[in-house]
C-alpha positions, 0 to 999 in steps of 0.5 A: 428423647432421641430420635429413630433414624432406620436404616434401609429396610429395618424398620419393615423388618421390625414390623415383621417380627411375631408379636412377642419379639416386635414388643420386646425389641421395641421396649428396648428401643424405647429404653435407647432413646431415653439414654439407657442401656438395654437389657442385653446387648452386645458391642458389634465393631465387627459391624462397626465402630460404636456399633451393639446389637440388641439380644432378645429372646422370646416364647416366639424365638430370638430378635436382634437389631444393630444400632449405634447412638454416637451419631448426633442427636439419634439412635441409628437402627442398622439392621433388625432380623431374627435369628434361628442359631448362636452364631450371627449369621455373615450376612447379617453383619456384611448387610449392617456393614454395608448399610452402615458405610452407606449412611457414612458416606451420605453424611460426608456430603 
């Protein structure tokens, strides 16, 4: 089973979404780590190479979370944020891209 490596403040993230969405988002989680798929996902290379997104929806609203799991032995959690329309917000990919060129480079050291 893969480690979770998060990223900045997606696991505080995580921790904050309703219920329903946080038990969603985790059976998912869980899912990657054990070297499936989840149910619903996405590639996200607008936020990165090897980069999806995580898609849940719940009676409580809609969750998403950037991960990647090229990196070693881990599933790297990039960013985790609710979401009120279709379209993902720029700022939620600029803050995953960013984060994401953060952990590159400290790997490069």
């Amino acid at each position: 089973m893969k480690e979770i490596e998060w990223l900045g403040s997606s696991l505080k993230d995580l921790q904050a979404l309703k219920t329903d969405l946080k038990r969603r988002m985790g059976f998912e989680l869980d899912t990657i780590q054990r070297g499936f798929q989840p149910s619903d996902f996405k590639p996200m290379s607008s936020v990165g190479s090897g980069v999806n997104e995580i898609r849940v929806m719940g009676e409580d609203g809609i969750a998403r979370c950037f991960y990647a799991t090229k990196y070693e032995d881990r599933v790297l959690v990039i960013h985790v944020f609710e979401k009120k329309t279709q379209k993902t917000a720029q700022a939620d990919i600029e803050l995953g891209r960013k984060r994401l060129a953060a952990y590159l480079k400290e790997l490069k050291k």
